[in-house]
Each structure stands twice: as C-alpha cells, then as structure tokens.
mmCIF file as Biopython writes it, N, C-alpha, C and O atoms, coordinates in Angstrom:
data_model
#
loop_
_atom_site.group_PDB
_atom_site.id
_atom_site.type_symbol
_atom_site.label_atom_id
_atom_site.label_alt_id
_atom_site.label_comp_id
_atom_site.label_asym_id
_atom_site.label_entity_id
_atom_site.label_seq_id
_atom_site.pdbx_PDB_ins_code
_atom_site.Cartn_x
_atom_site.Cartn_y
_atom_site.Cartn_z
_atom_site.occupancy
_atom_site.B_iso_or_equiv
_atom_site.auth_seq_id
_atom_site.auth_asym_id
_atom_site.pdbx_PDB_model_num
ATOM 1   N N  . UNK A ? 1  ? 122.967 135.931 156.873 1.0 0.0 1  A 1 
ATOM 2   C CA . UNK A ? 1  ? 121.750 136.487 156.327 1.0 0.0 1  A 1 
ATOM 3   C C  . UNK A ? 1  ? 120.635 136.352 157.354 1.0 0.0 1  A 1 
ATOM 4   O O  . UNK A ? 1  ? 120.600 135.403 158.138 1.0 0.0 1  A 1 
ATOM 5   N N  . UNK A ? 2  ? 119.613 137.442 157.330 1.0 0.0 2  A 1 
ATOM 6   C CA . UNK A ? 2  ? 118.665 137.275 158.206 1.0 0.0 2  A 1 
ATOM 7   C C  . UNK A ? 2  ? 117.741 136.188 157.814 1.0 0.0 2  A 1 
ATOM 8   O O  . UNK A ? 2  ? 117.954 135.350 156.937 1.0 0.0 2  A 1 
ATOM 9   N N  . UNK A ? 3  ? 116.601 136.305 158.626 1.0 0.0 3  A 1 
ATOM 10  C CA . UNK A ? 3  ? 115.616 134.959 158.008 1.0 0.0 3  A 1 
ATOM 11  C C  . UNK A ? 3  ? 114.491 136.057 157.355 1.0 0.0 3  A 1 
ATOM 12  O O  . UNK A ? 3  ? 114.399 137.206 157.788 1.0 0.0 3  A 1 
ATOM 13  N N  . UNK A ? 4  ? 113.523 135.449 156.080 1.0 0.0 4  A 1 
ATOM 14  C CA . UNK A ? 4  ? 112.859 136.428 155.680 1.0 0.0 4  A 1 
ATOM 15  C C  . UNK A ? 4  ? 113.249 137.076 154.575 1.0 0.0 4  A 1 
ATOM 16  O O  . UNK A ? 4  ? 112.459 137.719 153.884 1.0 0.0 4  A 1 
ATOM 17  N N  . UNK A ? 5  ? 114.538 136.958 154.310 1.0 0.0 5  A 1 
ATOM 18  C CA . UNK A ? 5  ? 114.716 137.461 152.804 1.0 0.0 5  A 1 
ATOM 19  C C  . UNK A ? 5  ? 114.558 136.764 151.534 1.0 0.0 5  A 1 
ATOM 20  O O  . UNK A ? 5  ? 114.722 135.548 151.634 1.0 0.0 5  A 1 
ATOM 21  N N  . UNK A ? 6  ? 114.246 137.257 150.197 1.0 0.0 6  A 1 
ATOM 22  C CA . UNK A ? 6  ? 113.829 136.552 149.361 1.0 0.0 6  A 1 
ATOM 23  C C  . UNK A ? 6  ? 115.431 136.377 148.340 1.0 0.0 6  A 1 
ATOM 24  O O  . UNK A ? 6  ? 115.847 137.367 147.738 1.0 0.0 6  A 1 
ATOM 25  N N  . UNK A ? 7  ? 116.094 135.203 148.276 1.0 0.0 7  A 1 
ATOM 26  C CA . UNK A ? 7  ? 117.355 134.830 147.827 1.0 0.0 7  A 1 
ATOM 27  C C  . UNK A ? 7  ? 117.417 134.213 146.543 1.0 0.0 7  A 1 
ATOM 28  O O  . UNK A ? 7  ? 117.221 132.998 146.571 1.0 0.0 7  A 1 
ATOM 29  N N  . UNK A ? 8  ? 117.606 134.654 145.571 1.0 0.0 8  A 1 
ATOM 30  C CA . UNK A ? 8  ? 117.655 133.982 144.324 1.0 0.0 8  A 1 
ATOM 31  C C  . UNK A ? 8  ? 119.117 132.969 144.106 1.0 0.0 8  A 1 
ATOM 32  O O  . UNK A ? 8  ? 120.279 133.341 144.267 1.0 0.0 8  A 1 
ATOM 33  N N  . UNK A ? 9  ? 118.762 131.959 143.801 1.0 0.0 9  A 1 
ATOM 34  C CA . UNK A ? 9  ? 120.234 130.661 143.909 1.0 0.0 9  A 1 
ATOM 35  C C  . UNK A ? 9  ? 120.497 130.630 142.763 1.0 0.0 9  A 1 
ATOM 36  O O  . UNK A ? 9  ? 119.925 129.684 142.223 1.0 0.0 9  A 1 
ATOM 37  N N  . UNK A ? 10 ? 121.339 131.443 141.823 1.0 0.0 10 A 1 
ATOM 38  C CA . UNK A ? 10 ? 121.537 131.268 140.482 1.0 0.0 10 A 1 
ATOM 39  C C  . UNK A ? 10 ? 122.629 130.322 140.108 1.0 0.0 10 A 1 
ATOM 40  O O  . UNK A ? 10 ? 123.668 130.297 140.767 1.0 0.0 10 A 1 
ATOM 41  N N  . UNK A ? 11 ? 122.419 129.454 138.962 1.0 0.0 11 A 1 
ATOM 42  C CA . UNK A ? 11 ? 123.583 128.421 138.903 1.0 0.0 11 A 1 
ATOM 43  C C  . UNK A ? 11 ? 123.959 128.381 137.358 1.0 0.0 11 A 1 
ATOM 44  O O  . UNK A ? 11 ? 123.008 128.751 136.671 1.0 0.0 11 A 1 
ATOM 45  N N  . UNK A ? 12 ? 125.120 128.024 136.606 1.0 0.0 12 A 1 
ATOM 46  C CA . UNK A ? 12 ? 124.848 127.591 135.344 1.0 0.0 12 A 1 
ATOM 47  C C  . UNK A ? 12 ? 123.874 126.926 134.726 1.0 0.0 12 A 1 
ATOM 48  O O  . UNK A ? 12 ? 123.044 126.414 135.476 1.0 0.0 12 A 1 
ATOM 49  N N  . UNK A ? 13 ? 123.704 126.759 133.393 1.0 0.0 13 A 1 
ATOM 50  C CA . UNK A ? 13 ? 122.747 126.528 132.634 1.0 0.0 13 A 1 
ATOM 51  C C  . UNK A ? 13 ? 122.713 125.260 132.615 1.0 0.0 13 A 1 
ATOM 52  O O  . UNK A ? 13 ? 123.726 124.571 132.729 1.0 0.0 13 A 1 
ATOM 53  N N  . UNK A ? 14 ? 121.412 124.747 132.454 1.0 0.0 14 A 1 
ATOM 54  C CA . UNK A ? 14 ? 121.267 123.586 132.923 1.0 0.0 14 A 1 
ATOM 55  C C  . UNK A ? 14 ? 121.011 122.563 134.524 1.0 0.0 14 A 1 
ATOM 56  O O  . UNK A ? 14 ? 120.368 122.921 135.511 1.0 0.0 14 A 1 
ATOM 57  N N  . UNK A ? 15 ? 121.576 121.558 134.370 1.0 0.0 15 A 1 
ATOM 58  C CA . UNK A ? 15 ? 120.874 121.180 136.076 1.0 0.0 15 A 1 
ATOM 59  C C  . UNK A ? 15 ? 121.275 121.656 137.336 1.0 0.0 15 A 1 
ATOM 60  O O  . UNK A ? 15 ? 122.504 121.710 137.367 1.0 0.0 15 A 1 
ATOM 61  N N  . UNK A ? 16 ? 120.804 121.992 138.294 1.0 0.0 16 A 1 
ATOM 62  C CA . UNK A ? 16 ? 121.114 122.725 139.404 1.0 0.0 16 A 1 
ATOM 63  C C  . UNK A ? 16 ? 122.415 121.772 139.959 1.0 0.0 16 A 1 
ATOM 64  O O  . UNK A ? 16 ? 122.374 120.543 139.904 1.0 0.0 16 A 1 
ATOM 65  N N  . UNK A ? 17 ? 123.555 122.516 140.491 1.0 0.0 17 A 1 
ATOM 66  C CA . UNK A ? 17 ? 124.581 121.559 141.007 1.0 0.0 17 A 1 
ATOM 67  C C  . UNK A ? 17 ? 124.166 120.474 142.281 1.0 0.0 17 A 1 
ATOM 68  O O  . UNK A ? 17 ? 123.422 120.757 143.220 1.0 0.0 17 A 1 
ATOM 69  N N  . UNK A ? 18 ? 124.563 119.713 142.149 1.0 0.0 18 A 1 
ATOM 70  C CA . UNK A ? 18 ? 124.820 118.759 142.956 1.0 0.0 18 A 1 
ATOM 71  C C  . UNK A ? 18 ? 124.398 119.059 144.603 1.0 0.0 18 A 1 
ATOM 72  O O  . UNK A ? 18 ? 125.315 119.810 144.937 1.0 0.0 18 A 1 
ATOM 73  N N  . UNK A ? 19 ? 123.869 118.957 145.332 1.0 0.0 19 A 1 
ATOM 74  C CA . UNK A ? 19 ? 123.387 119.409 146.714 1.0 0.0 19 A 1 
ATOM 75  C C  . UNK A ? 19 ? 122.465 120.908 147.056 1.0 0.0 19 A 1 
ATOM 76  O O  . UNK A ? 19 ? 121.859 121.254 148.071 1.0 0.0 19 A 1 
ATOM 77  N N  . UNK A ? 20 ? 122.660 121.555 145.790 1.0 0.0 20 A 1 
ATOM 78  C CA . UNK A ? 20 ? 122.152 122.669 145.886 1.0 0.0 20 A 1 
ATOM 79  C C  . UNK A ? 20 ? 120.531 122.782 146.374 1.0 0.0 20 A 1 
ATOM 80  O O  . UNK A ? 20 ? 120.131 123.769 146.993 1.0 0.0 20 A 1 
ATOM 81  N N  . UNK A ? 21 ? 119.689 121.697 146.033 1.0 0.0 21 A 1 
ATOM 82  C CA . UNK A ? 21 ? 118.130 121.309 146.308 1.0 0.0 21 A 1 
ATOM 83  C C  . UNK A ? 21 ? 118.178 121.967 148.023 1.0 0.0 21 A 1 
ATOM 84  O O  . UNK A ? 21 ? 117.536 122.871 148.557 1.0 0.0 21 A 1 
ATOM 85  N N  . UNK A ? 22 ? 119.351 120.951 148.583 1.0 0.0 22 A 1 
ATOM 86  C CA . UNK A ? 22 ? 119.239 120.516 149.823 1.0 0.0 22 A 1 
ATOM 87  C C  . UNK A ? 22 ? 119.881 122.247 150.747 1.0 0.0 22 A 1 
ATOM 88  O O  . UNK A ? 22 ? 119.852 122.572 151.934 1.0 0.0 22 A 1 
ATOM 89  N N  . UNK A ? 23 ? 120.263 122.791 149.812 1.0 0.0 23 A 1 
ATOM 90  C CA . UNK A ? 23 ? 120.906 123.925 150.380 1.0 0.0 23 A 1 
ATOM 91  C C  . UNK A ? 23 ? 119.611 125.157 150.593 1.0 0.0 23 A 1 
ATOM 92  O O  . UNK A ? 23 ? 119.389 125.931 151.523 1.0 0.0 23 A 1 
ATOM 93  N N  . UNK A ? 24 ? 118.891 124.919 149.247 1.0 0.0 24 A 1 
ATOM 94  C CA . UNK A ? 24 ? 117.338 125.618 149.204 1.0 0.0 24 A 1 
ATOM 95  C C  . UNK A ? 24 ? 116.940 125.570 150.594 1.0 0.0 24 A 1 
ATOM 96  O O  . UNK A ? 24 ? 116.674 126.414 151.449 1.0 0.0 24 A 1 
ATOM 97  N N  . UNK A ? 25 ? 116.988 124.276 150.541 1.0 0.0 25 A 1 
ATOM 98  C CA . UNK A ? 25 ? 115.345 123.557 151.401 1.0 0.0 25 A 1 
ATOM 99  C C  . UNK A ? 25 ? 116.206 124.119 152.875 1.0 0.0 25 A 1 
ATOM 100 O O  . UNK A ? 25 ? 115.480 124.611 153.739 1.0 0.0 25 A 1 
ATOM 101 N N  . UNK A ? 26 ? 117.456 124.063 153.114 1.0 0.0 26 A 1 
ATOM 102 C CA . UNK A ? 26 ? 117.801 124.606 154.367 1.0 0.0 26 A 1 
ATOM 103 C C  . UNK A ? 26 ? 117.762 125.676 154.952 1.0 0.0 26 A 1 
ATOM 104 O O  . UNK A ? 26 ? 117.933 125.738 156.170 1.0 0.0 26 A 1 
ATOM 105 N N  . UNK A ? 27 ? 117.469 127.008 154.004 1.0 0.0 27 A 1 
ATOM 106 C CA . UNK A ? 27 ? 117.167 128.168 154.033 1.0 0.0 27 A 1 
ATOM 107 C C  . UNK A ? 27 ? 115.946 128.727 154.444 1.0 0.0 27 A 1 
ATOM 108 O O  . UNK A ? 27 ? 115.646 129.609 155.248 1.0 0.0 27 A 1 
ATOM 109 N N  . UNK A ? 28 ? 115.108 127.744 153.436 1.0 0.0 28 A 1 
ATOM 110 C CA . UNK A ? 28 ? 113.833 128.027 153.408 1.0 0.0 28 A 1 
ATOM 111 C C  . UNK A ? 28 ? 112.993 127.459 154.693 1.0 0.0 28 A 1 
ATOM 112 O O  . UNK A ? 28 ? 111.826 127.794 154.898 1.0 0.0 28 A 1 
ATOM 113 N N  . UNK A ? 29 ? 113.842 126.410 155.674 1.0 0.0 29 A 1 
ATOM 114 C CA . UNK A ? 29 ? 113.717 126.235 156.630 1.0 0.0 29 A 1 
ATOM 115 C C  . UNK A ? 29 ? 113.944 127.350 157.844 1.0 0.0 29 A 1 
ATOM 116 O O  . UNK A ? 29 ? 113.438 127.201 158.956 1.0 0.0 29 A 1 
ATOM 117 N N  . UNK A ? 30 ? 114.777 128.494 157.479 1.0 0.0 30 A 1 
ATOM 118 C CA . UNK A ? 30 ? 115.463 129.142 158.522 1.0 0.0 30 A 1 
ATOM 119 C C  . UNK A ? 30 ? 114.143 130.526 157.867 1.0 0.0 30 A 1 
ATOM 120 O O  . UNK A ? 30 ? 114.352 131.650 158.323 1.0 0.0 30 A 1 
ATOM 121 N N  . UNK A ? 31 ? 113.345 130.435 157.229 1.0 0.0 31 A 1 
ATOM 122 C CA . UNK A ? 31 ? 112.591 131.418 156.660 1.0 0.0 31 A 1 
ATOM 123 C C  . UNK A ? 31 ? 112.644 132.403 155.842 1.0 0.0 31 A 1 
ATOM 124 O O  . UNK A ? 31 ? 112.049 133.480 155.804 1.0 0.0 31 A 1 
ATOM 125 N N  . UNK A ? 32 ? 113.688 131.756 154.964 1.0 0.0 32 A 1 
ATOM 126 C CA . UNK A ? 32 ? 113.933 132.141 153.553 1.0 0.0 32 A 1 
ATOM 127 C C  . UNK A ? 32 ? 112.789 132.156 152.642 1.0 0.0 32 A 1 
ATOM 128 O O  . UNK A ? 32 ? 111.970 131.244 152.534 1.0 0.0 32 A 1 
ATOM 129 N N  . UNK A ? 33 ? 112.793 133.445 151.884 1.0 0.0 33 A 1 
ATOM 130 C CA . UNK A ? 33 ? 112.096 132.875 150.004 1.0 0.0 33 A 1 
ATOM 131 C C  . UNK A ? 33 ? 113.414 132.504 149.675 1.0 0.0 33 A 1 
ATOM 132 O O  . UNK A ? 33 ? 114.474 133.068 149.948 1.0 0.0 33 A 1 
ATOM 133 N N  . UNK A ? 34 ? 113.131 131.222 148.895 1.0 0.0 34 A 1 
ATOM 134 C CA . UNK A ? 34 ? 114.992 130.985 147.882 1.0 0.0 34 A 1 
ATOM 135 C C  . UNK A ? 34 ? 113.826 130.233 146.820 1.0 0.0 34 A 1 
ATOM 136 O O  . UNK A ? 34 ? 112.918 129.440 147.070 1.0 0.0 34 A 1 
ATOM 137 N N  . UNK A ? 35 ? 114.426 131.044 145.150 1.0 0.0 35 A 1 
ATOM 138 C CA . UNK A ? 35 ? 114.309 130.852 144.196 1.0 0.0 35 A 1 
ATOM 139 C C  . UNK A ? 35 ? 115.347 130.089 143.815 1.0 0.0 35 A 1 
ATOM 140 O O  . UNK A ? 35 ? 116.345 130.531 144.384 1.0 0.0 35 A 1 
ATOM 141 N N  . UNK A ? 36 ? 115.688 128.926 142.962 1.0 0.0 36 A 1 
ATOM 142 C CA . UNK A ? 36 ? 116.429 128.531 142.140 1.0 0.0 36 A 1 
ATOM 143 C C  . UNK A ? 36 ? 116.322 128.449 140.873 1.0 0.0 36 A 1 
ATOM 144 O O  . UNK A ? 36 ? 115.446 127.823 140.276 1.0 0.0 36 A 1 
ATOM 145 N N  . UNK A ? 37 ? 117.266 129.116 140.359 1.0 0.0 37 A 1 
ATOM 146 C CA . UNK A ? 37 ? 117.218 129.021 138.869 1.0 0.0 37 A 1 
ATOM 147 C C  . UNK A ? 37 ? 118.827 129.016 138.035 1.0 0.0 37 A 1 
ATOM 148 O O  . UNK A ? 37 ? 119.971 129.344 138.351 1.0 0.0 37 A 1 
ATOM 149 N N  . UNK A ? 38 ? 118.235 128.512 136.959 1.0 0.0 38 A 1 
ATOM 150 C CA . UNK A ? 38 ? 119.490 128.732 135.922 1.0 0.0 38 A 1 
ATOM 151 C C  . UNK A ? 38 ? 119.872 129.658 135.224 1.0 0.0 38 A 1 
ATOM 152 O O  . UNK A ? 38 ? 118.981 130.217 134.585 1.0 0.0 38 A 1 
ATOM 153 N N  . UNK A ? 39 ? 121.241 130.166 135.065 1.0 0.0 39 A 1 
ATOM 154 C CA . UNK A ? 39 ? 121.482 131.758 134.389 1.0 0.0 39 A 1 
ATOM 155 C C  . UNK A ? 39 ? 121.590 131.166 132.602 1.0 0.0 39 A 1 
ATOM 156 O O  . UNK A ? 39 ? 122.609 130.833 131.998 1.0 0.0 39 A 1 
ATOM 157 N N  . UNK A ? 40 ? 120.503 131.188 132.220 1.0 0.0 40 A 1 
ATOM 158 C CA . UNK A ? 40 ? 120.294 130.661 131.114 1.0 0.0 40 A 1 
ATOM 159 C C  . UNK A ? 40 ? 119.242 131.778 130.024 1.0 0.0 40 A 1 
ATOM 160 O O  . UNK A ? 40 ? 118.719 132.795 130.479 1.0 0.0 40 A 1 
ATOM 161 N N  . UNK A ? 41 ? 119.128 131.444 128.919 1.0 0.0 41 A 1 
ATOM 162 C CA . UNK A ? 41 ? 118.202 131.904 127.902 1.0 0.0 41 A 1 
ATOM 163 C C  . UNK A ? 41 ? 116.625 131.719 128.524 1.0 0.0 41 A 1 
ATOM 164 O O  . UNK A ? 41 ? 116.457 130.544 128.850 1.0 0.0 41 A 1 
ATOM 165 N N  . UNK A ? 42 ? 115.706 132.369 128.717 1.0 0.0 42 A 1 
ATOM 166 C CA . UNK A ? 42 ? 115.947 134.188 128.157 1.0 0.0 42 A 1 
ATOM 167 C C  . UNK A ? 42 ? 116.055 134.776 129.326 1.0 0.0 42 A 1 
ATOM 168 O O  . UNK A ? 42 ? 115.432 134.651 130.380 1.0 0.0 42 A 1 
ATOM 169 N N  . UNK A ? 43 ? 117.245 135.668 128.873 1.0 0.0 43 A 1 
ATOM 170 C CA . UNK A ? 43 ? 117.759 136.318 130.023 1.0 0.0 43 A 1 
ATOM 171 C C  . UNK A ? 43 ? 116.748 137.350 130.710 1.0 0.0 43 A 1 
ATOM 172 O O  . UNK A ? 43 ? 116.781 137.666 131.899 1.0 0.0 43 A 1 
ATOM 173 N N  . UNK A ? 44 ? 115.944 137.768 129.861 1.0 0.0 44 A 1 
ATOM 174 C CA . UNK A ? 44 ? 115.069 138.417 130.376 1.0 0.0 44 A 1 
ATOM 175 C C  . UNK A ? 44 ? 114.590 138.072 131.607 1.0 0.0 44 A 1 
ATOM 176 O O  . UNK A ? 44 ? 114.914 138.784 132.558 1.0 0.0 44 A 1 
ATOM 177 N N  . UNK A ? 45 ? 113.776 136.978 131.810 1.0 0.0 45 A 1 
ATOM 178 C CA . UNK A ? 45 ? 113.430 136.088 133.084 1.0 0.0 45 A 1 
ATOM 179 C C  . UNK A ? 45 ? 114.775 136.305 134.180 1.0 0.0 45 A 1 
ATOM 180 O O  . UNK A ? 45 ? 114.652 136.348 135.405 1.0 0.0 45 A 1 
ATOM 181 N N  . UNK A ? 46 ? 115.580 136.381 133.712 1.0 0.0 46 A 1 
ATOM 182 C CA . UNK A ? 46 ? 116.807 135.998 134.766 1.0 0.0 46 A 1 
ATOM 183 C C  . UNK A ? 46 ? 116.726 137.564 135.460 1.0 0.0 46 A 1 
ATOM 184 O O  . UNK A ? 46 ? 116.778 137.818 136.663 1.0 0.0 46 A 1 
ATOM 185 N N  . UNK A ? 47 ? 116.606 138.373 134.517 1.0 0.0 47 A 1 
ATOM 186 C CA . UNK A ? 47 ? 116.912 140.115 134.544 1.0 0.0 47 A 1 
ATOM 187 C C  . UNK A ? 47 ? 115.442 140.182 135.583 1.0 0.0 47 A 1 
ATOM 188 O O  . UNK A ? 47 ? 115.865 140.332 136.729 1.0 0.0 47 A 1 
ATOM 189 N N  . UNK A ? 48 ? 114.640 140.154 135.591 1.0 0.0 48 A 1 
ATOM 190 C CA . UNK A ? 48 ? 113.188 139.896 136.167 1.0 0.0 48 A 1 
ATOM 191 C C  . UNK A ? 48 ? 113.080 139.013 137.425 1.0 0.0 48 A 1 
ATOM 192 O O  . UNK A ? 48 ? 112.160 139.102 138.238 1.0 0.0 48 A 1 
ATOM 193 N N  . UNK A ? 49 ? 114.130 138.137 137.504 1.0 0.0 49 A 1 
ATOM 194 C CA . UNK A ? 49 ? 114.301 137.414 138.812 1.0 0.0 49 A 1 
ATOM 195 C C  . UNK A ? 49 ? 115.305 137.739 139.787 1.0 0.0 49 A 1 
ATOM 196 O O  . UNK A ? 49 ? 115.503 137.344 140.936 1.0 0.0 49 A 1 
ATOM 197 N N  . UNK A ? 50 ? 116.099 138.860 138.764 1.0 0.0 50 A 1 
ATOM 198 C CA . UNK A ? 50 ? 117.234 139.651 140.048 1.0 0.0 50 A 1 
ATOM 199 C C  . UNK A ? 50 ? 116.235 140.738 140.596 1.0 0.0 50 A 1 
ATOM 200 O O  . UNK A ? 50 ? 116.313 141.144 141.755 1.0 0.0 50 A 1 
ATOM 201 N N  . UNK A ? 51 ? 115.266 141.199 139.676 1.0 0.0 51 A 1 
ATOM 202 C CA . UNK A ? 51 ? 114.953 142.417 140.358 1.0 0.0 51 A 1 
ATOM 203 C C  . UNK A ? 51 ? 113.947 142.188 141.455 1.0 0.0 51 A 1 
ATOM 204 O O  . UNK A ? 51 ? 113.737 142.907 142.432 1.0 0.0 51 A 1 
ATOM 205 N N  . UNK A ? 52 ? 113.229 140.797 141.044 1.0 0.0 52 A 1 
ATOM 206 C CA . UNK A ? 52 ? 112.355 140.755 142.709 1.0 0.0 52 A 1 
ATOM 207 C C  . UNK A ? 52 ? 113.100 139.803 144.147 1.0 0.0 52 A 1 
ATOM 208 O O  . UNK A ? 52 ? 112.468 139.121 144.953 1.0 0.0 52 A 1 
ATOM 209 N N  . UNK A ? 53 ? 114.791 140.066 144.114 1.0 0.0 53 A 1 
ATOM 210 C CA . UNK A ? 53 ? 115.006 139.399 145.525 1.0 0.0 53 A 1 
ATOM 211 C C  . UNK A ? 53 ? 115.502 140.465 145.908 1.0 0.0 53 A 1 
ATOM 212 O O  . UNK A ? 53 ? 115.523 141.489 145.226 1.0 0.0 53 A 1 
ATOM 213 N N  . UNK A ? 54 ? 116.179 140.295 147.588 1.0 0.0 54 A 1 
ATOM 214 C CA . UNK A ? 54 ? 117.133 140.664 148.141 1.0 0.0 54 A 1 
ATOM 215 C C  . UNK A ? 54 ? 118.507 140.688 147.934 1.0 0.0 54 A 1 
ATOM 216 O O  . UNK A ? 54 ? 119.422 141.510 147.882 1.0 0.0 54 A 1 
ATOM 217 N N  . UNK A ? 55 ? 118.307 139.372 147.826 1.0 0.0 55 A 1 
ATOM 218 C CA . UNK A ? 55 ? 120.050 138.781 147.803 1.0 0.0 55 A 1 
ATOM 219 C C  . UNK A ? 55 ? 119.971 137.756 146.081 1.0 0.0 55 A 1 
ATOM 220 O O  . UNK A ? 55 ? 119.053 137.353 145.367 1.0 0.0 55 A 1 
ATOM 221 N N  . UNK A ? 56 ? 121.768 137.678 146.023 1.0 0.0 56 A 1 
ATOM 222 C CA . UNK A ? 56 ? 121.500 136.558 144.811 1.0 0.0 56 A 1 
ATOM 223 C C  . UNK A ? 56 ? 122.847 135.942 145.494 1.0 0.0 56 A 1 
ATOM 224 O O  . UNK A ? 56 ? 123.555 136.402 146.390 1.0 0.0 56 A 1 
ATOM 225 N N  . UNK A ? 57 ? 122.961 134.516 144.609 1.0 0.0 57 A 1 
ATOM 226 C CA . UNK A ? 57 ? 124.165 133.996 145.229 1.0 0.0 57 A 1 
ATOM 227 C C  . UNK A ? 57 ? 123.957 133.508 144.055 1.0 0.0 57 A 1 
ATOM 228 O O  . UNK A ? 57 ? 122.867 133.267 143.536 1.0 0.0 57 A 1 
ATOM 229 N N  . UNK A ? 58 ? 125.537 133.281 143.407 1.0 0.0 58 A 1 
ATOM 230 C CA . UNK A ? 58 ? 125.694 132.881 142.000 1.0 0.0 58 A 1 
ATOM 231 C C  . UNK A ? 58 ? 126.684 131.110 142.843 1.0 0.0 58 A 1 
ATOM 232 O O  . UNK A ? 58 ? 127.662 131.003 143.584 1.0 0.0 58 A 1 
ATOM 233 N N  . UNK A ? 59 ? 125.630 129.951 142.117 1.0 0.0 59 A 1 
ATOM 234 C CA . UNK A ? 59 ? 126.698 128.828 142.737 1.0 0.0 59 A 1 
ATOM 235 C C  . UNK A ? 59 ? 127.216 128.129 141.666 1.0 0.0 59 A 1 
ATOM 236 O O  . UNK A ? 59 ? 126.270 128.236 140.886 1.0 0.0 59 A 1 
ATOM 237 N N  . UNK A ? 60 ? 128.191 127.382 140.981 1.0 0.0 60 A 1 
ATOM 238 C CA . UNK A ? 60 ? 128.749 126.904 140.353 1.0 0.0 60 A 1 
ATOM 239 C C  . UNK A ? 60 ? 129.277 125.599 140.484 1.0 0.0 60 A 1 
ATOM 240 O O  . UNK A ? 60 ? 129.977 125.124 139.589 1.0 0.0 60 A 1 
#
C-alpha cells in the first residue's frame, strides 16, 4: 500500500484483536489515515466508515 491512504481496520465485535493497536500505529507511521473499528451494531456507522476510506482490511 502506498503511504497516504485512508485504511479502515475492521475487526469483530467487540475488543480490537490482540496487537492490532500496534499494527495501526505502524501504518500511521508510514503515513497512513487507519481507522479502527468494530463490525458491530449500528451498522450504519460501519456502512458510513467503508464509504470514507480507500482501503478496508477485515482482521480477525
């Protein structure tokens, strides 16, 4: 991925997995936007947070 794109980190519901913080913060070092969020209720928000990135990466 280039640097500069805005990346949404979608994960199951509930707490972000395990290292994932640290995976953000490494991106956002290389000049990433990275959103993290949970694919959770209300989906609306979720539907609203695909449509303002580039990229999504679903992590599990």
């Amino acid at each position: 991925m280039s640097a500069g794109r805005k990346i949404l980190l979608l994960h199951d519901a509930g707490d972000a997995p395990e290292g994932l913080d640290a995976i953000a913060e490494a991106m956002r070092a290389l000049g990433d936007e990275v959103v993290l969020r949970p694919c959770a209720e209300p989906y609306d928000a979720v539907l609203d947070a695909l449509a303002a990135v580039d990229s999504v990466v679903f992590w599990r």
